[in-house]
C-alpha positions as CSV (number, residue, x, y, z in Angstrom):
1,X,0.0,0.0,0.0
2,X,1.6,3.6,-0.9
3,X,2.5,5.6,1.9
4,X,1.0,8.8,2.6
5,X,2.8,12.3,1.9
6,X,3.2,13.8,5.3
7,X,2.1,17.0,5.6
8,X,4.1,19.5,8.4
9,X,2.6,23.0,9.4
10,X,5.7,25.2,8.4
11,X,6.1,29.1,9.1
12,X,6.8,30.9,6.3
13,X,6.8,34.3,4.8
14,X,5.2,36.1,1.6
15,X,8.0,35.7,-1.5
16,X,7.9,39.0,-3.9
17,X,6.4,38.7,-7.1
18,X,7.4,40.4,-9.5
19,X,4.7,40.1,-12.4
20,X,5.3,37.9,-15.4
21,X,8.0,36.0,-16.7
22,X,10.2,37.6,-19.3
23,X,10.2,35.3,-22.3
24,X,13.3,36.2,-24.7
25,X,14.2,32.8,-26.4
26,X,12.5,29.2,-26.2
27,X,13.9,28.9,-22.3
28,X,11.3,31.1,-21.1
29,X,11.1,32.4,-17.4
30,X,13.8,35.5,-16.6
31,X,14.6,35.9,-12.6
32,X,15.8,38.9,-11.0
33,X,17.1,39.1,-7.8
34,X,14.5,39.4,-4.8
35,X,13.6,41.9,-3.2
36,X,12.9,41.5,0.7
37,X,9.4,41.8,1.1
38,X,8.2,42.8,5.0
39,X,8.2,39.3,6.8
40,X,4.7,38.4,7.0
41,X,4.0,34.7,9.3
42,X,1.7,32.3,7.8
43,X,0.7,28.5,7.7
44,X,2.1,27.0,5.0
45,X,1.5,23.4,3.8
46,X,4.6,21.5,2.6
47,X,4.1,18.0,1.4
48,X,7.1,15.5,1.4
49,X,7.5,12.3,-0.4
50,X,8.0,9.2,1.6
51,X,11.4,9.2,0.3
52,X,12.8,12.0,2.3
53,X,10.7,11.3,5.2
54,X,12.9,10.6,8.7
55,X,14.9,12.9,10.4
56,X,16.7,15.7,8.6
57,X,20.1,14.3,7.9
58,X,21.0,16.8,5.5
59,X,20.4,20.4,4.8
60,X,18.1,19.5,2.2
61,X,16.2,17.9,4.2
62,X,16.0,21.0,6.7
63,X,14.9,23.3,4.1
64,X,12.6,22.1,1.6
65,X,12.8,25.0,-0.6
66,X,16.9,23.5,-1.7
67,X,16.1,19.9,-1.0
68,X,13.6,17.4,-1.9
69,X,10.6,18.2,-3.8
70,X,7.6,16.6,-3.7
71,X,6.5,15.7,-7.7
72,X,3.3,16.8,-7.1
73,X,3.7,19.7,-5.3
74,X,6.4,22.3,-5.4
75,X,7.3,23.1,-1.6
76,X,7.7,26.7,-0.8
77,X,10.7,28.0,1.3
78,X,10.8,29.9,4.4
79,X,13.1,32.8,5.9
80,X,14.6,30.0,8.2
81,X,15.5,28.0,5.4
82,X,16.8,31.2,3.3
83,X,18.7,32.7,6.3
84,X,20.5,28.7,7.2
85,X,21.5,28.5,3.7
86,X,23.1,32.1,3.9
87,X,25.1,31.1,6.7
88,X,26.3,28.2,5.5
89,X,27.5,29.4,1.9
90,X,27.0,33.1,2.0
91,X,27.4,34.9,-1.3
92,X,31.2,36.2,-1.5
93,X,31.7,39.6,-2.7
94,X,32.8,39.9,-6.8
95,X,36.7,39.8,-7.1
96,X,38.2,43.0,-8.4
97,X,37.1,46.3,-9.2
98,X,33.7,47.1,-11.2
99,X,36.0,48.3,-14.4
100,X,38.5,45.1,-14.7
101,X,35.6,42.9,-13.4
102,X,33.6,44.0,-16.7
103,X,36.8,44.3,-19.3
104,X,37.8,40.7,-18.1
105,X,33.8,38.8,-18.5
106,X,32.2,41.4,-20.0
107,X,34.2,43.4,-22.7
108,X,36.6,40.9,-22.8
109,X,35.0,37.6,-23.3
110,X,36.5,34.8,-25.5
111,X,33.9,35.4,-28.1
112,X,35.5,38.5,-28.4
113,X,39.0,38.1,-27.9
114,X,39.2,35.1,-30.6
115,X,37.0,37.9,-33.1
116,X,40.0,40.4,-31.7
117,X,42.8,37.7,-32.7
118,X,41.1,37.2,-36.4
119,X,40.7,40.6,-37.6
120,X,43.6,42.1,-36.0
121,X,45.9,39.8,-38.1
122,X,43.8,40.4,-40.7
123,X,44.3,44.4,-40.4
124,X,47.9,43.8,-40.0
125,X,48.2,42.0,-43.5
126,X,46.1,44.9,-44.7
127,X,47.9,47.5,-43.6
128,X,51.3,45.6,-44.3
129,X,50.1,45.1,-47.8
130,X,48.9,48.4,-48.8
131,X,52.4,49.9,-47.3
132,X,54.5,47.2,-49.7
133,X,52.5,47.7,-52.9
134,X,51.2,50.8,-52.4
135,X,52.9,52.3,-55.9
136,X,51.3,49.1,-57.8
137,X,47.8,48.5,-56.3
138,X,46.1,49.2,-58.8
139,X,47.9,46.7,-61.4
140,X,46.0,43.7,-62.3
141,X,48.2,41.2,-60.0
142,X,47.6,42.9,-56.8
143,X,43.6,43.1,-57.3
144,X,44.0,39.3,-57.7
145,X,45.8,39.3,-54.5
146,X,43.2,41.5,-52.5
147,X,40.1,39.0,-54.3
148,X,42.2,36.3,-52.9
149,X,42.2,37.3,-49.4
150,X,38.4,38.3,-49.3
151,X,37.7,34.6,-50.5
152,X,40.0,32.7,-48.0
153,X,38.4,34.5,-45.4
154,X,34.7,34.3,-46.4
155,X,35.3,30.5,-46.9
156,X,37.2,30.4,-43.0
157,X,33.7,32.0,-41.9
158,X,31.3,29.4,-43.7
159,X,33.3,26.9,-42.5
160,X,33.0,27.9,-38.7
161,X,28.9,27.9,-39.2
162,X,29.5,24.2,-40.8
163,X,27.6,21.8,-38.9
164,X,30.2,18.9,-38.9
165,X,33.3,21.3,-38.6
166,X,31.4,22.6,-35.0
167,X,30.9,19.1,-33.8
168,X,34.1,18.4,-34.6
169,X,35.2,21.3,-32.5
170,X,33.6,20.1,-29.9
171,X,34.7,16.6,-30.6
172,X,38.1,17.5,-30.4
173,X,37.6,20.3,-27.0
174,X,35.7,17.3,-25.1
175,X,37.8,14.3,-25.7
176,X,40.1,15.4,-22.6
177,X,39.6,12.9,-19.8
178,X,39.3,13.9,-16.3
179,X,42.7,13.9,-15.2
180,X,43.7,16.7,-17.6
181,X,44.7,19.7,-15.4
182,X,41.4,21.7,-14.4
183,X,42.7,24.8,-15.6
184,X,43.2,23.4,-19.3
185,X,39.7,22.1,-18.6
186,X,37.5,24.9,-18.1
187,X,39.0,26.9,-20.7
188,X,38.3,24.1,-23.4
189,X,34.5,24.2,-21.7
190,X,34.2,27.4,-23.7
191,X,34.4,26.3,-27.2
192,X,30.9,27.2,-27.9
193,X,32.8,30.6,-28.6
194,X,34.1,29.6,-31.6
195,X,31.4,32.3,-33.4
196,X,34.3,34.5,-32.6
197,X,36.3,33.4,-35.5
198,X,33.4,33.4,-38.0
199,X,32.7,36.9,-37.1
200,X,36.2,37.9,-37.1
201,X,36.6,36.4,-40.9
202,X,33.6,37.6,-42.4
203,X,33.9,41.2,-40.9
204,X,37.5,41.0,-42.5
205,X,36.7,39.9,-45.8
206,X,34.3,42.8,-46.0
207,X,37.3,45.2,-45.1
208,X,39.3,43.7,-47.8
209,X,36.6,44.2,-50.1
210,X,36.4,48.0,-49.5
211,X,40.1,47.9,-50.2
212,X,39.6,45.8,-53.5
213,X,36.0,48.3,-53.9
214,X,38.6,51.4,-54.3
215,X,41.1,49.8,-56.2
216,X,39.3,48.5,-59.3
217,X,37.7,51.8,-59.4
218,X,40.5,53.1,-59.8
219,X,41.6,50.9,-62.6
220,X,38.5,51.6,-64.0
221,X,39.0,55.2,-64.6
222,X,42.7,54.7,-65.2
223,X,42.1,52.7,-67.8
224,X,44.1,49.4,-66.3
225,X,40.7,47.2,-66.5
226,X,38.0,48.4,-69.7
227,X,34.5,47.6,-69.6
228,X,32.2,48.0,-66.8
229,X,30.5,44.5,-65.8
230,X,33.3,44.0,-62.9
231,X,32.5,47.3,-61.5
232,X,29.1,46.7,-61.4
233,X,29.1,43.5,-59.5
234,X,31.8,44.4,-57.7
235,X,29.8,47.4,-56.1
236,X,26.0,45.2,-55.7
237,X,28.6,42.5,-53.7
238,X,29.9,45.4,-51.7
239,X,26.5,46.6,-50.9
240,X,25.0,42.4,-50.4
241,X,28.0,42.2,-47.8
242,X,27.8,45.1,-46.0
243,X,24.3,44.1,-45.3
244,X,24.7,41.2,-44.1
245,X,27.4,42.5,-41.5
246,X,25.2,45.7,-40.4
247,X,22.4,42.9,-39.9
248,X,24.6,41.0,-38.1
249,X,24.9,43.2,-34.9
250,X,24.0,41.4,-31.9
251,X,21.2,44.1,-31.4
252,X,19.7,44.2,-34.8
253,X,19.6,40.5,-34.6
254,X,17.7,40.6,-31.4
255,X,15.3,43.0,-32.3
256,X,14.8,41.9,-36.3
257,X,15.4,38.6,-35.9
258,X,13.2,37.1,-38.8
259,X,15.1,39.8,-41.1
260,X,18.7,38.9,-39.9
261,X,17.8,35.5,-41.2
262,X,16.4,37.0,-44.3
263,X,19.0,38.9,-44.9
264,X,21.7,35.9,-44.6
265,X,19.9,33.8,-46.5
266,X,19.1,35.6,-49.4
267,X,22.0,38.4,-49.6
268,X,23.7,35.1,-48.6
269,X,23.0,33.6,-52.0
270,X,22.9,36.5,-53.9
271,X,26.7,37.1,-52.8
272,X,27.3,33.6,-53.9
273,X,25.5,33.6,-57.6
274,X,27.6,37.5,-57.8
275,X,30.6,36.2,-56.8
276,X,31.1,33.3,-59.3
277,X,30.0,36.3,-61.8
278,X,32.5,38.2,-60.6
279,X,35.5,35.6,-60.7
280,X,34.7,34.2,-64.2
281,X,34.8,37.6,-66.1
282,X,38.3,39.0,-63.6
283,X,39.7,35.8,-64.4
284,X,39.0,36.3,-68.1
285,X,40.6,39.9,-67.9
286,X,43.3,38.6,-66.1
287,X,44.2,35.7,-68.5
288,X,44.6,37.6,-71.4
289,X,48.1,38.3,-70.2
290,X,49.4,35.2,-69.0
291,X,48.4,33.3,-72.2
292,X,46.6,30.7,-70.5
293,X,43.0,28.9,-71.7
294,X,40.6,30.3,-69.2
295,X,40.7,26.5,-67.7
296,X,43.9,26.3,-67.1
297,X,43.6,30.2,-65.6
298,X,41.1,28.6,-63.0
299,X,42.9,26.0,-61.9
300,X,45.5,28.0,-60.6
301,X,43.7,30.8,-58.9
302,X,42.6,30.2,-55.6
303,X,39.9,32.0,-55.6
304,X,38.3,29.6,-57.3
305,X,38.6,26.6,-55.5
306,X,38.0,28.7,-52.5
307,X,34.2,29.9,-53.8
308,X,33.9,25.7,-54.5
309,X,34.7,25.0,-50.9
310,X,32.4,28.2,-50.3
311,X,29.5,27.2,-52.6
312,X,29.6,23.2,-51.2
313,X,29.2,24.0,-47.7
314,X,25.7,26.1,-48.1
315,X,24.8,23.9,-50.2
316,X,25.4,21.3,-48.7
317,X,22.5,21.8,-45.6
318,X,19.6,21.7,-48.4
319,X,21.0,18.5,-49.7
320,X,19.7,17.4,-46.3
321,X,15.9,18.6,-46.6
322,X,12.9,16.4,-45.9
323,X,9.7,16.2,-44.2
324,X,9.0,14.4,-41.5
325,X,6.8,13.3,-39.6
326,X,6.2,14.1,-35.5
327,X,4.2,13.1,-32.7
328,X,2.6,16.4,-30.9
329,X,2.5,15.9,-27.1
330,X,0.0,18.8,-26.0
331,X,1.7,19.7,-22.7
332,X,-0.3,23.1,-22.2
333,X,-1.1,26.6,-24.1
334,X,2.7,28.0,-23.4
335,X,4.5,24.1,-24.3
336,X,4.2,21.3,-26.7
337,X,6.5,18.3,-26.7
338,X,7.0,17.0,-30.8
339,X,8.4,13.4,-31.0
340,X,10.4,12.0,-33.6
341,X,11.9,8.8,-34.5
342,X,15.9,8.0,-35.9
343,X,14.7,7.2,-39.0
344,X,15.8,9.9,-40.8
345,X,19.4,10.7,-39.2
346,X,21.8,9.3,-36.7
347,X,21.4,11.5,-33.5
348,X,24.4,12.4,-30.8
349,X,23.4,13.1,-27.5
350,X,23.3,17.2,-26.6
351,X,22.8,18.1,-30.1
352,X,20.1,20.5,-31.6
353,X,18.2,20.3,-34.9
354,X,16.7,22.9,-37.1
355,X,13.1,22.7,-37.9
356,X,10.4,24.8,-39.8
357,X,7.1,24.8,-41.7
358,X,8.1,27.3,-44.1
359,X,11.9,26.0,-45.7
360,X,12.3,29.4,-47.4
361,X,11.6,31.5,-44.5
362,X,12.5,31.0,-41.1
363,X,14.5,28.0,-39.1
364,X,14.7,27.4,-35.4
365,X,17.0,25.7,-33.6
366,X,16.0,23.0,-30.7
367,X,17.7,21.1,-28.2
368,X,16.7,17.1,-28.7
369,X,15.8,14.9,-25.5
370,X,17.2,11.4,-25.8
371,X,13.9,9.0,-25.3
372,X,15.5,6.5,-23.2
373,X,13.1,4.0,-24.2
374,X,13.5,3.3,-28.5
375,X,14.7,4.8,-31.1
376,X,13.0,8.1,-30.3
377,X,14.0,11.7,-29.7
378,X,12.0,14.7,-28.8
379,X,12.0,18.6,-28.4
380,X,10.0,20.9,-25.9
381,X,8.6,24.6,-27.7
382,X,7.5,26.8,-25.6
383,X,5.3,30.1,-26.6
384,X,8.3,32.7,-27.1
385,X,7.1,34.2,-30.5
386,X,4.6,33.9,-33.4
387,X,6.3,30.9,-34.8
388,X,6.5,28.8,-31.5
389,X,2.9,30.0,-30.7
390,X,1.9,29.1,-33.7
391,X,3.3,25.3,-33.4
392,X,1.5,24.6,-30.1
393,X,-1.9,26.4,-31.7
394,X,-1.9,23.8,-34.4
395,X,0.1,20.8,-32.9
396,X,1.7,19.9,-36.2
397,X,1.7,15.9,-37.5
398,X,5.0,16.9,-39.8
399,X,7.8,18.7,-39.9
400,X,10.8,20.3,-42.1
401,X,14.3,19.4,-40.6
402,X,17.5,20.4,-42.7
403,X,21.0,19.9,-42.2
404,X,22.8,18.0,-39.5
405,X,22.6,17.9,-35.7
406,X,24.6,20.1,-33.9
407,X,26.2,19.8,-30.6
408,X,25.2,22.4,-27.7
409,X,26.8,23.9,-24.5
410,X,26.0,20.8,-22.8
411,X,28.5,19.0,-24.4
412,X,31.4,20.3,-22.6
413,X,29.7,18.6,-19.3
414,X,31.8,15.8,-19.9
415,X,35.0,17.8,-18.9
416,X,34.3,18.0,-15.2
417,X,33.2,15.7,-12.4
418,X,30.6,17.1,-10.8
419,X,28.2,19.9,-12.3
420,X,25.3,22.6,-11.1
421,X,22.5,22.8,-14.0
422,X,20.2,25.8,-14.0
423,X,17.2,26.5,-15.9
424,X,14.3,28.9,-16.7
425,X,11.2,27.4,-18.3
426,X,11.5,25.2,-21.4
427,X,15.3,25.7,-20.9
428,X,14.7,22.6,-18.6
429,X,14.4,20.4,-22.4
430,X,18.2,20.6,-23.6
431,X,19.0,19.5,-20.0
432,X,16.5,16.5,-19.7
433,X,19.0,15.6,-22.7
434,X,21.9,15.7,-20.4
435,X,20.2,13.3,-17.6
436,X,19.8,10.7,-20.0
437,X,23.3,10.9,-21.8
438,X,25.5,11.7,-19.5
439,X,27.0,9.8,-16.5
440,X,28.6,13.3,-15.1
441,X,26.6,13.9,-11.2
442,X,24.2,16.6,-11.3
443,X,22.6,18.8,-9.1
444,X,19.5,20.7,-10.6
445,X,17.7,24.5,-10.0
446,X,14.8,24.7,-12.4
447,X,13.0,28.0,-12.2
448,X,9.4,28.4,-14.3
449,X,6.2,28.8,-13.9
450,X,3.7,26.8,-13.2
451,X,5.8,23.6,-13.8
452,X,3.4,20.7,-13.0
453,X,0.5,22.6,-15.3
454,X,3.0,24.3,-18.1
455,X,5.2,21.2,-19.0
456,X,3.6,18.0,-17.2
457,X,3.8,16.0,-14.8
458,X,6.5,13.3,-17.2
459,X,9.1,16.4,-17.1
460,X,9.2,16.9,-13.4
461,X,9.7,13.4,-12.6
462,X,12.4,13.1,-15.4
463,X,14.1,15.7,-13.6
464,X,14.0,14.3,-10.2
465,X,15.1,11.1,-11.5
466,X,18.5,12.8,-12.4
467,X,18.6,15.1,-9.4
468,X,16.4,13.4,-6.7
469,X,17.0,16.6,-4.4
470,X,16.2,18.6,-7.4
471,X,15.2,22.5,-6.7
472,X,11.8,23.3,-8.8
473,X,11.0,27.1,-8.3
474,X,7.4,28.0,-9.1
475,X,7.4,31.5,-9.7
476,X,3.9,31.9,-9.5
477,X,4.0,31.4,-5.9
478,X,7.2,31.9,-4.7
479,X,8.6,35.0,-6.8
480,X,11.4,35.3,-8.4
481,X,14.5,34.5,-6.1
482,X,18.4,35.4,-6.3
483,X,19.7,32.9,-8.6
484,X,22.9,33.7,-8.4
485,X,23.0,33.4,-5.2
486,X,21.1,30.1,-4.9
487,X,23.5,28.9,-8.0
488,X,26.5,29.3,-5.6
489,X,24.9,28.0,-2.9
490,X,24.1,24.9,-4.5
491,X,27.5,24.7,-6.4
492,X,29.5,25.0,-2.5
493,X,27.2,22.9,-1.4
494,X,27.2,19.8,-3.6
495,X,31.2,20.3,-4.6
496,X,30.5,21.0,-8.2
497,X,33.0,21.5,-10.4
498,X,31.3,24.3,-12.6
499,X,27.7,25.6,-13.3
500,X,25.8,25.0,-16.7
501,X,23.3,27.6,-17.6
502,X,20.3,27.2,-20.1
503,X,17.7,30.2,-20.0
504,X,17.0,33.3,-21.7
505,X,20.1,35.5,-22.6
506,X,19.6,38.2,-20.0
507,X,19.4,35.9,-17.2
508,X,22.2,33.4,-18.7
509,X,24.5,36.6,-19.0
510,X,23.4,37.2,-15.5
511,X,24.1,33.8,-13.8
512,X,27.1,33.6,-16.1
513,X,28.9,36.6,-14.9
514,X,28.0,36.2,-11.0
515,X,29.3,33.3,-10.9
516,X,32.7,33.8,-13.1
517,X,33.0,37.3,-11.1
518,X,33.6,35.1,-8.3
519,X,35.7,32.6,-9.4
520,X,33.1,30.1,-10.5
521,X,33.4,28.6,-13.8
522,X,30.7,29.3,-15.2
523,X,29.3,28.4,-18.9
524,X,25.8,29.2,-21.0
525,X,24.5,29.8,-24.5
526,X,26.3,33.5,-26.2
527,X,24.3,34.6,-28.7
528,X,26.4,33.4,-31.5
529,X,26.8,29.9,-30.4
């Protein structure tokens, strides 16, 4: 016969609440920091599972709020429990002062320094160049020499947004056992920054471009290059590529998402179709005095073999297109659960897929959850814009997938022993990933709203299965707490190696920097991972 919850008369206080949750990505549910609220005393009902009934062996089992939860009922903490968990770990103060603390996370980051690294080299050879040919830049040989640097780094770029060159990366950073030093380990944990060298190249090859913009203009007028069809393309691929990088500014992209992808896309290919154009009529400008076929002119520019390289790799994704078909789980009017099956590709563990209903507009990325029974995976979308609202409106039966999958964050979990996860809302999905592939210990914070009602009660026993003292935050109720705070806590307290976070940007970059400002390695989504 089941035992009985027991149910304890608790005093607790009010929690702020601070209105709804922020929803900025598909991991929906922003926290701030709390603010202290006057303490009000009132009965509280807590129920715990039989599991954790007995005396209170650990601190867990003190304070409900950061131990057990039952999995039907999220328990609700009290000052008692807030204040003992203060005084056990208490939040250090940041290291350093305000201005190095921000140059050194912030300004800093290794997104930006490996963007830095690119393009100052880059700048370097550009400068360098300019100085040692500056009396012939305008002869044929040196605008060859310019096109050949815009290519090679245009085709470095496309090949840092390949899908098997990242999981190769990745591959590659989180191979290293254990016993590798920790230091060398949670720097490799940060290869998701590896947007830093895409960004670095294609911002380059634009600067080259202005450079090779100016100069066959100049030959133009001067009379070195006659005609005018490789000044024309040469200015409509200035103006396709400057696009592209203007569009490309973390802030446009947040705000115009659905035209940054636009834009890509279809300047994208526009570039492409412009930039064969363009290398088939310089080359035949160029050949005329060499003596060469045009063939054999081709064959040795590199240029050329670079825009095949350039030209196979976007194509390459499409080659990959199909329709298939899903099993909608209706989980509730903010989440839907689709369902697929390995027919159709050979999934690794942590890896996202892209998935639409319209293959010429826009693609979303999703996080897959390894089915642990059959040859099944799934995805959780949650209501964070028109597309995703759409999806859990009409609970589709099929669904377009390009490309390959591609390994998240969460792959670097396998570099360290011991590991904090936190969540906000449907951020929860790429994690239930982790408990089933990975053998790494895991503690779990999970912050949403509404969790039993919003995503089901199959989710919050799949995350007490990985974390049986799993904390489950219901804003609703309980406001929205410090989670940086209770991230440290949790990471003292369980002797984690480093903290994992999945949730909306603003709260990632949040989490993310209180914890690294102290010391705590600290990893979670950038926006160009």
């Amino acid at each position: 016969m089941a035992t009985e919850p027991h149910i304890i008369p608790l005093q607790t206080r009010h929690l702020s609440h601070h209105g709804p949750v922020e929803e900025m990505t598909t991991a929906s549910g922003a926290c701030l920091e709390d603010r202290k609220a006057p303490d009000v005393k009132d009965e509280a009902i807590i129920e715990i599972s039989p599991a954790s009934s007995g005396p209170p062996s650990t601190m867990n089992e003190v304070c409900p709020s950061f131990g057990t939860l039952s999995s039907t009922v999220t328990a609700i903490g009290s000052s008692s429990c807030n204040s003992l968990q203060e005084e056990e770990h208490p939040l250090p103060l940041k290291r350093s002062l305000r201005p190095l603390r921000y140059l050194r996370h912030t300004f800093f980051s290794l997104y930006r320094r490996l963007f830095t690294l690119v393009f100052a080299a880059n700048m370097a050879a550009f400068l360098g160049y300019v100085v040692e040919h500056h009396r012939a830049l305008s002869t044929k040989a040196a605008l060859s020499n310019v096109v050949t640097a815009v290519s090679a780094n245009l085709m470095i770029g496309i090949l840092f947004r390949q899908e098997h060159v990242i999981n190769f990366l990745y591959s590659i950073c989180c191979s290293f056992p254990i016993s590798t030093p920790f230091f060398l380990r949670r720097r490799l944990a940060k290869v998701y920054h590896f947007g830093g060298l895409h960004s670095g190249c294609s911002t380059a090859s634009v600067a080259w471009f202005f450079l090779f913009t100016g100069l066959v203009t100049r030959a133009t007028v001067i009379g070195e290059i006659s005609g005018v069809a490789v000044l024309v393309i040469t200015y409509s691929l200035y103006a396709f590529l400057v696009a592209i990088l203007i569009s490309a500014h973390p802030r446009f992209r947040a705000m115009q998402h659905d035209s940054f992808e636009a834009i890509h896309r279809y300047a994208g290919w526009s570039c492409l179709g412009l930039f064969w154009a363009f290398v088939i009529i310089f080359s035949n400008v160029l050949r005329k005095e060499t003596g060469y076929t045009m063939a054999q002119f081709l064959v040795k520019n590199p240029s050329f073999w670079f825009l095949i390289v350039i030209s196979l790799n976007i194509i390459y994704p499409w080659t990959r297109l199909q329709k298939v078909s899903v099993e909608p789980e209706w989980l509730s009017t903010h989440a839907t659960r689709l369902h697929f099956n390995y027919r159709w590709t050979r999934l690794p563990p942590f890896a996202a897929i892209r998935i639409t209903d319209t293959p010429l507009k826009d693609w979303h990325a999703f996080a897959t959850i390894t089915e642990p029974t059959g040859n099944r995976f799934s995805m959780i979308v949650s209501n964070a814009g028109d597309w995703t609202k759409r999806q859990i409106e009409k609970q589709p039966t099929s669904i377009w997938v390009r490309g390959a999958p591609i390994y998240g964050v969460l792959k670097a979990v396998a570099l360290f022993r011991k590991v904090v996860v936190v969540a906000s809302g449907s951020g929860i999905g790429p994690c239930l990933a982790l408990f089933v592939d990975s053998n790494v210990p895991t503690r779990v914070v999970w912050s949403t709203r509404t969790p039993k009602q919003t995503y089901g009660q199959g989710i919050i026993d799949a995350v007490h299965k990985a974390d049986q003292n799993a904390m489950i935050i219901d804003t609703t109720t309980d406001g929205r707490p410090d989670m940086v705070a209770i991230s440290y806590r949790l990471y003292k307290e369980s002797g984690a190696e480093a903290v994992f976070v999945i949730s909306n940007p603003k709260l990632t970059r949040k989490i993310v920097y209180g914890m690294e400002s102290r010391g705590v390695p600290a990893y979670g989504p950038v926006f160009d991972s």
